[in-house]
C-alpha positions as CSV (number, residue, x, y, z in Angstrom):
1,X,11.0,1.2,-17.8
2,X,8.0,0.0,-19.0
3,X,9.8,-2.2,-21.9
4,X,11.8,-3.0,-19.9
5,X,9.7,-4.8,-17.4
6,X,7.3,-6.3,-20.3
7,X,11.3,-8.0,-22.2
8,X,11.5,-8.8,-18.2
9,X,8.3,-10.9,-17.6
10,X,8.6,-12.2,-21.4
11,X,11.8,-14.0,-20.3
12,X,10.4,-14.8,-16.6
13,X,7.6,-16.2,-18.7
14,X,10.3,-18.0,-20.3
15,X,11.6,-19.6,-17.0
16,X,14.4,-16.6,-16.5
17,X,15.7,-16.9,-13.5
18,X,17.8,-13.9,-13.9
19,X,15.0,-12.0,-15.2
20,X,12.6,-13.0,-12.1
21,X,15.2,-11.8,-9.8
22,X,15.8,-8.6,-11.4
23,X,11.9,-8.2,-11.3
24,X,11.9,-8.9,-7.8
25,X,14.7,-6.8,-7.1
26,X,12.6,-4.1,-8.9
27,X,9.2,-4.8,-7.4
28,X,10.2,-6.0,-3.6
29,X,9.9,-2.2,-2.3
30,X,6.3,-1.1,-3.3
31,X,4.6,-4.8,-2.9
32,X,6.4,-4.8,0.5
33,X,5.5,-1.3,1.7
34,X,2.4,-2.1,0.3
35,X,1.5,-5.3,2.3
36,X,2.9,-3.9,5.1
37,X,0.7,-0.9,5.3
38,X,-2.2,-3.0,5.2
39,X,-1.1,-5.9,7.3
40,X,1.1,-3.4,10.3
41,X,3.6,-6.7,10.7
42,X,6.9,-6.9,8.6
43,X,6.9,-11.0,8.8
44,X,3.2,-10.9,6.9
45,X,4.2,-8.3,4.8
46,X,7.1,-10.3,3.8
47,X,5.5,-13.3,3.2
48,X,2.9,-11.6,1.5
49,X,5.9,-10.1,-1.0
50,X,7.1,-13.8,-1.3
51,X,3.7,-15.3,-2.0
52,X,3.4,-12.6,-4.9
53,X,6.4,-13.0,-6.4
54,X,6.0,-16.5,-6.5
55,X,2.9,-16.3,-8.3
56,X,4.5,-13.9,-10.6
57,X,7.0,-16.6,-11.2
58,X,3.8,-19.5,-12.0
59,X,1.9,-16.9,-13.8
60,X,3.7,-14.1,-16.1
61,X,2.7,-16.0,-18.9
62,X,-0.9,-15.6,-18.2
63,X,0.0,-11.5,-17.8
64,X,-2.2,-10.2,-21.2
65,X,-0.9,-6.6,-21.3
66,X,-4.0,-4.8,-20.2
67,X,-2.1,-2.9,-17.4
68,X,1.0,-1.9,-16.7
69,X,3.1,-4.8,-15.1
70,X,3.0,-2.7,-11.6
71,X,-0.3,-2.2,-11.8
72,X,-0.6,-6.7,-12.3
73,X,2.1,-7.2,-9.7
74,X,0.5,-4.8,-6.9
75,X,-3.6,-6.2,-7.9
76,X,-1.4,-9.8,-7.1
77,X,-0.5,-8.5,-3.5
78,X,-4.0,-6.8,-3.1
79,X,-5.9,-10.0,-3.1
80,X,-3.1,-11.9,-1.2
81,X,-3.3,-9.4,1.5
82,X,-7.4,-9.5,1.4
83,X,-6.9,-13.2,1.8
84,X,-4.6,-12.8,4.7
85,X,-6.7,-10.3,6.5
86,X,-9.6,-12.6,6.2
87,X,-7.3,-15.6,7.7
88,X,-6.6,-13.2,10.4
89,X,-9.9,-11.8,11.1
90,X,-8.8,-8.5,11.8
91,X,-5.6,-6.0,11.7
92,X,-3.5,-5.8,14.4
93,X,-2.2,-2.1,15.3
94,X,1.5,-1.7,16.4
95,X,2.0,1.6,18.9
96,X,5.0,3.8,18.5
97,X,7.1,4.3,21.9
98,X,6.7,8.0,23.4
99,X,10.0,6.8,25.8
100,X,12.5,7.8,22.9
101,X,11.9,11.2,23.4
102,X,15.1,13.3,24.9
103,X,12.8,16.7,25.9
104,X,16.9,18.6,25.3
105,X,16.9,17.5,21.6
106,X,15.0,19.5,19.0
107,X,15.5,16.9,16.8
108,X,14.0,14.5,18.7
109,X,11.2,16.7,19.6
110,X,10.5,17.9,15.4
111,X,10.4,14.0,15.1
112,X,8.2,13.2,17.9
113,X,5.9,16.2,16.7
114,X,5.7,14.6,12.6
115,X,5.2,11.1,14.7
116,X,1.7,12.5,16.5
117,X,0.9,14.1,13.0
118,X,1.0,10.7,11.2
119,X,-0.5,8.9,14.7
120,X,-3.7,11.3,14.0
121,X,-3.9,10.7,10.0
122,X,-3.2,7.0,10.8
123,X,-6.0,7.7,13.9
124,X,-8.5,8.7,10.8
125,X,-7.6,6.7,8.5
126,X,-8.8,3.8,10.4
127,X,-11.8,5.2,10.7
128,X,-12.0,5.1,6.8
129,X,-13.9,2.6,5.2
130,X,-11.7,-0.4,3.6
131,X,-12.2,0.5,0.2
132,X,-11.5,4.1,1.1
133,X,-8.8,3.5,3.0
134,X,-7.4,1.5,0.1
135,X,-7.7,4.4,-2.4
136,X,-5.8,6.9,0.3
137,X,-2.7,4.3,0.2
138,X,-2.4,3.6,-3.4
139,X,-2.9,7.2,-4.3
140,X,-0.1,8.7,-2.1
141,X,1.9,6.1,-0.7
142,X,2.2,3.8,-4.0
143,X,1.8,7.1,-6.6
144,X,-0.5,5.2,-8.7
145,X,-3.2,6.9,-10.7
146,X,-6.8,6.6,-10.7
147,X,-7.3,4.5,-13.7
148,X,-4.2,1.7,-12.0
149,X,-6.1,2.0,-8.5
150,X,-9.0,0.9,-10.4
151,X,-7.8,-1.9,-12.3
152,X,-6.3,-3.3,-8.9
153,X,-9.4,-2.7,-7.1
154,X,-11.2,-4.3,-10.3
155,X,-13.6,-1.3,-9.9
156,X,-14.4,1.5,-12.5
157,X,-12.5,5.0,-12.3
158,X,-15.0,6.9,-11.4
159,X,-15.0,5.0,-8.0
160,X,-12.3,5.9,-7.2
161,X,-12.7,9.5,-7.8
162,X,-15.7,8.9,-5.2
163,X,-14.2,7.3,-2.9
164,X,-11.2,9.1,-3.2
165,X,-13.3,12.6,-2.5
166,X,-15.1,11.3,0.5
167,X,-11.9,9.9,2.0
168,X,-10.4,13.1,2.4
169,X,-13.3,14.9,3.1
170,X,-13.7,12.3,5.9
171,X,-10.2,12.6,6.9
172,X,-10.9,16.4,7.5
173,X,-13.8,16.0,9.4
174,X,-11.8,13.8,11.8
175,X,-8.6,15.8,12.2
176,X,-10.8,18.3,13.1
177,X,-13.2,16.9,15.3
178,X,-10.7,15.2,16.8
179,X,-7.1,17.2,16.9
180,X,-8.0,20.7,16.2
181,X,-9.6,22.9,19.3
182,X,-10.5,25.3,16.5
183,X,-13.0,23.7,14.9
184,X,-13.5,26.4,12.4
């Protein structure tokens, strides 16, 4: 895949418009899921997917090779969704509905029951620093490694690690403090 994508951004480099599409086609999930777990609204997140692609368009011939291509692409939405969030002046927080529930349906109830599991992480993850924060979503939700998180971050590794460590430790602290009625 990785030849792949570098033939790919040779020929979008080339002015490919086949080859940009495919790219998109290939990159649209992760910068979209991406942008939208930072921005909470799908219209931002998709105009944050279009801005980067669009500048992936003007600048893969300016891409040197020092990273992976997904590792260029998502440090290309990180700084367009900084941007935004600066613009914005804060994030805005979107509730889920506790009417859907149907208290017959164990389904329904399983569902509701993973939904107040990810409402607490989501609860403590707010409570995360930024850079922490950003770490926690490009380590588990993205599945990038330490040494891409730190080339999008344009921070060394071992920052990561560090903030990576106290994120979860913090995380812990939180579910606990806050969720658990055993603290121990």
């Amino acid at each position: 895949m990785l030849t792949e994508d570098h033939d790919l951004l040779k020929r979008v480099s080339d002015g490919d418009e086949q080859a940009m599409h495919s790219l998109y086609q290939r990159y649209e999930p992760s910068v979209y899921r991406f942008a939208m777990k930072r921005l909470g609204n799908s219209f931002d997140a998709a105009d944050i997917l279009n801005d980067v692609m669009l500048q992936v368009w003007r600048s893969a011939n300016t891409f040197q090779g020092r990273s992976k291509i997904s590792t260029w692409i998502l440090g290309i939405a990180h700084h367009k969704v900084i941007d935004r969030l600066r613009q914005r002046g804060k994030v805005e927080v979107q509730e889920l509905d506790p009417q859907m529930a149907d208290k017959n349906d164990v389904g329904v109830v399983r569902a509701l029951s993973a939904a107040q599991e990810l409402e607490q992480l989501a609860f403590c993850m707010e409570r995360l620093k930024d850079g922490h924060r950003q770490v926690i979503h490009l380590a588990f939700f993205e599945s990038l490694s330490y040494p891409d998180i730190a080339q999008i971050l344009d921070c060394p590794e071992g920052t990561v690690k560090t903030r990576m460590f106290h994120a979860r430790k913090q995380i812990q602290s939180c579910l606990r403090k806050h969720f658990l009625l055993d603290p121990g």
